[in-house]
C-alpha angles and dihedrals in degrees: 000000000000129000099215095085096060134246102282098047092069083050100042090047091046091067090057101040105054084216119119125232098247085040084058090039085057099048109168087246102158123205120256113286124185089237089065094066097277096275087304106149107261124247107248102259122185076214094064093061148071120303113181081049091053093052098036086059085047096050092056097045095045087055087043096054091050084046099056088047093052100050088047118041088083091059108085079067086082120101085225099051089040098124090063129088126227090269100043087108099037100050093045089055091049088060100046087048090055091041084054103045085049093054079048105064087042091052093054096053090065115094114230093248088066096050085047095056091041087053098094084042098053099049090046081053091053099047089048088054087046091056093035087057093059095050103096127259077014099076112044114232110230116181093335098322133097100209101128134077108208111233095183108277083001136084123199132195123216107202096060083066088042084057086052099045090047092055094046091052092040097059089045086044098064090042097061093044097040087121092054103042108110088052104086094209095051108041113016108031096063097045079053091051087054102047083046091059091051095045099052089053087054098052091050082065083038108238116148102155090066090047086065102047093053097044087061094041081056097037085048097051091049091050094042088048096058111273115153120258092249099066096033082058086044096050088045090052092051091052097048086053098043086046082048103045085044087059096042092047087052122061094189080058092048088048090060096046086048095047086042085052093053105008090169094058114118095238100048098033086067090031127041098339096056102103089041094052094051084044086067100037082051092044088044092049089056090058111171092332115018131234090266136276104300096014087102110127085176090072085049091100090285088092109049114204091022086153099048124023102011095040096129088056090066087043090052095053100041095039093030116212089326098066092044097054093047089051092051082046098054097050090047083050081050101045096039090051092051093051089052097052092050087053095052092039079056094045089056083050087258099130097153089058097041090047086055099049093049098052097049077059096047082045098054095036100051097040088046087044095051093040086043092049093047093049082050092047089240097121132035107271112271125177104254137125137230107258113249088004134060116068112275125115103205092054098042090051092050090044082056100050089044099046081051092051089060091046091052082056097044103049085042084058091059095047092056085040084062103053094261137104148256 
């Protein structure tokens, strides 16, 4: 395996991939034939990837897609959603799922040396949206926060394409200083000036659910791309005191910690703890099978944002315990695969691509496993959404550019598996 990605990435991925070290040194890499083309690059094939990957991605945004119908359809009996009809929510979703299938199949055509040279680009792009959302009657201002920018009918988020761009940088970023990783001031501190950028752009929306998202997509990266245990634990003690800090210097955010802590009190069961405590109601009515898909009363206008954050509640009701754990069990099959792909991406020297791979797995687990915690009530309640999933456009349409990312890695792993070249 190479060196260049450090001692502990081959032993962190490990955990996740299930492969051994001498089982990755004797990849089953054959010599050029003339029947592979003669060492001619190979045209991008969906044939060429993943499948379990690609229907396991399905599976999970066609659920989603019956899901989102089916916590939503009763809203336009609100008096505040009066003006939508019973598929509003449904048939916007369709489209962004189309919009993003099609993004998808773009994304895949692009070799990973041209996502590796747009890196610094895209990240300049990104920070130039996230300032462009907080310029007035430029951001849209949804329930107190500008985080949208209005493309007629349709809304986009920034920071689902800054989580993207991070990631993307990140990965470029600890190529180019691979010589340099184990100095602080040379390698780290300016991956950490830069995530700081993003992130207090993102807490002027304010968004700092995202925040987080991408600082762990960045810290992961580091740690994946070599650098030593001391400075991975002192970058993760700088950002639990900067997250704690953020929630100290902000009462709204210590309500929320205080109404986490004791959700059935009468004063937060009305107040901030009012979405967690009918999450767990939803999630306690569905017991080990669930009352049937539809058959939710939570998503009545007792649960708010049923079809978004608090998406697994209602699957949890409607599915029971069953639903819930094969959802848990179909992101860690995710996750694990992904992680799989980038280490075997690193063990072909291809380090950019692995890193990539790897932190679109670290991306989708950790986001699943906090929306995941908050609908659980294992975690304080924090605005994100289940990835492929939950209703959000932005976010669907990024999932989908990631997940084909991985694919395009993937399926280039196999060409230079074959003998052939990317």
């Amino acid at each position: 395996m190479s060196q260049a990605a450090g001692p502990f990435s081959g032993r962190l991925s490990g955990w996740f991939s299930g492969v051994s070290k001498a089982a990755v040194e004797v990849l089953p890499i054959r010599t050029w034939s003339a029947d592979e083309g003669r060492g001619a690059p190979a045209r991008a094939s969906m044939l060429g990837v993943d499948q379990a990957l690609v229907w396991v991605t399905v599976a999970l945004l066609a659920w989603g897609l019956v899901m989102v119908y089916s916590a939503s359809v009763a809203m336009p009996d609100n008096p505040r959603f009066a003006n939508y009809t019973h598929t509003y929510f449904l048939s916007r979703h369709a489209l962004w799922l189309v919009m993003g299938f099609v993004a998808a199949l773009l994304a895949f055509q692009v070799p990973m040396k041209v996502w590796e040279k747009c890196a610094p680009w895209l990240f300049v792009g990104s920070l130039v949206l996230l300032i462009a959302v907080l310029i007035p009657h430029v951001g849209k201002v949804v329930y107190g926060a500008r985080r949208w920018i209005a493309l007629g009918p349709l809304s986009f988020q920034p920071s689902e394409l800054a989580k993207f761009a991070v990631l993307l940088y990140a990965a470029d970023y600890m190529v180019r200083k691979m010589e340099v990783k184990e100095r602080f001031f040379r390698a780290v501190l300016p991956m950490g000036v830069a995530v700081g950028l993003v992130g207090a752009l993102l807490l002027a929306e304010p968004d700092m659910g995202a925040f987080m998202v991408i600082a762990v997509i960045a810290m992961g990266i580091l740690f994946l791309g070599g650098v030593n245990a001391r400075m991975f634990f002192l970058i993760a003690a700088v950002l639990v005191g900067a997250f704690s800090m953020m929630i100290a210097a902000s009462p709204w955010r210590r309500e929320r910690i205080f109404a986490y802590l004791d959700p059935w009190s009468e004063h937060n069961a009305l107040g901030k703890g009012y979405q967690l405590s009918h999450s767990l109601i939803a999630i306690g009515r569905g017991e080990i099978f669930g009352v049937g898909l539809g058959g939710s009363v939570e998503k009545l206008h007792w649960l708010p944002e049923a079809h978004t954050d608090f998406l697994l509640a209602v699957i949890g009701e409607e599915f029971g315990l069953i639903g819930v754990l094969l959802v848990i069990g179909l992101f860690l099959w995710m996750t694990r695969r992904m992680m799989h792909i980038g280490r075997q991406a690193i063990a072909l020297d291809r380090v950019f691509p692995g890193l990539v791979a790897q932190g679109v797995g670290i991306w989708m687990g950790f986001q699943a496993f906090i929306n995941m915690g908050v609908n659980l009530g294992a975690l304080p309640t924090k605005g994100l959404t289940l990835p492929l999933m939950s209703y959000g456009g932005s976010a669907v349409l990024m999932n989908l550019v990631t997940i084909a990312v991985v694919l395009r890695i993937d399926y280039e792993n196999k060409v230079l598996m074959r003998g052939g070249r990317v």
